[in-house]
N, C-alpha and C positions, 0 to 999 in steps of 0.2 A: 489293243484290247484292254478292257481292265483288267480287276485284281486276278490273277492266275488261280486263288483258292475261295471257297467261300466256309464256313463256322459256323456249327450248330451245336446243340447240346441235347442228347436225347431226352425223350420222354417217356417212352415207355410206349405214347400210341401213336404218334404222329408220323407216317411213314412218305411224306411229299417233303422234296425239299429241292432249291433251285440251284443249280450248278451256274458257274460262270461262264462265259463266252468261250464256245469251242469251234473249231471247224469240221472234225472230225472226231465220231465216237471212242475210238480206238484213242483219244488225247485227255479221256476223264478216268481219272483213279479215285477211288475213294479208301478214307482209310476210317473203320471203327474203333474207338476203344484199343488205339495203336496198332490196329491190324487191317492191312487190305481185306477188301471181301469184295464180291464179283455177285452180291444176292442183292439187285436190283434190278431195271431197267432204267432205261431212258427216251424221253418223249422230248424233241427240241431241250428246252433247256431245265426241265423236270424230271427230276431222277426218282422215281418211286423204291421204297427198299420191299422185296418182301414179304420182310417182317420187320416191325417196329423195332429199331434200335433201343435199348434198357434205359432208361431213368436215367439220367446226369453221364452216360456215356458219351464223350466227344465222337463228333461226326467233324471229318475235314475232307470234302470233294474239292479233288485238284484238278487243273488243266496241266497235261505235262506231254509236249511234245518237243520231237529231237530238233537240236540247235545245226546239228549234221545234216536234216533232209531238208530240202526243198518243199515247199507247200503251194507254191505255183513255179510257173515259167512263165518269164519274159520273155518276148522277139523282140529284134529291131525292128525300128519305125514304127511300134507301137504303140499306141495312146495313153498314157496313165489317168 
């Protein structure tokens, strides 16, 4: 996958913005203005907030899943 994060910088109206490659929803964090917040949704890879994030507020949507779990399974004699 690429970059794990993507950067924005608020506007005050602008409330669409693109998140990086995820497999699962439960794997995008975002953080505002140095704080998580949970007040958006997400459409594939379109996270709407809302409500506009303020003026020159940093936005940073992460991809952040565990290094511990499995995200598939392999069998033998399997095809790759």
């Amino acid at each position: 996958m690429a970059l794990s994060y993507n950067e924005y910088i608020g506007d005050g109206s602008l409330t669409t913005f693109t998140t990086p490659p995820y497999l699962e929803q439960s794997h995008i964090k975002v953080i505002v203005g140095g704080e998580f917040t949970t007040s958006y949704t997400l459409s594939g890879t379109t996270l709407t907030f809302n409500t506009a994030p303020e003026n020159g507020l940093a936005i940073r949507i992460v991809r952040s899943s565990s290094s511990d779990q499995r995200l598939t399974d392999y069998a033998d004699a399997s095809l790759l």
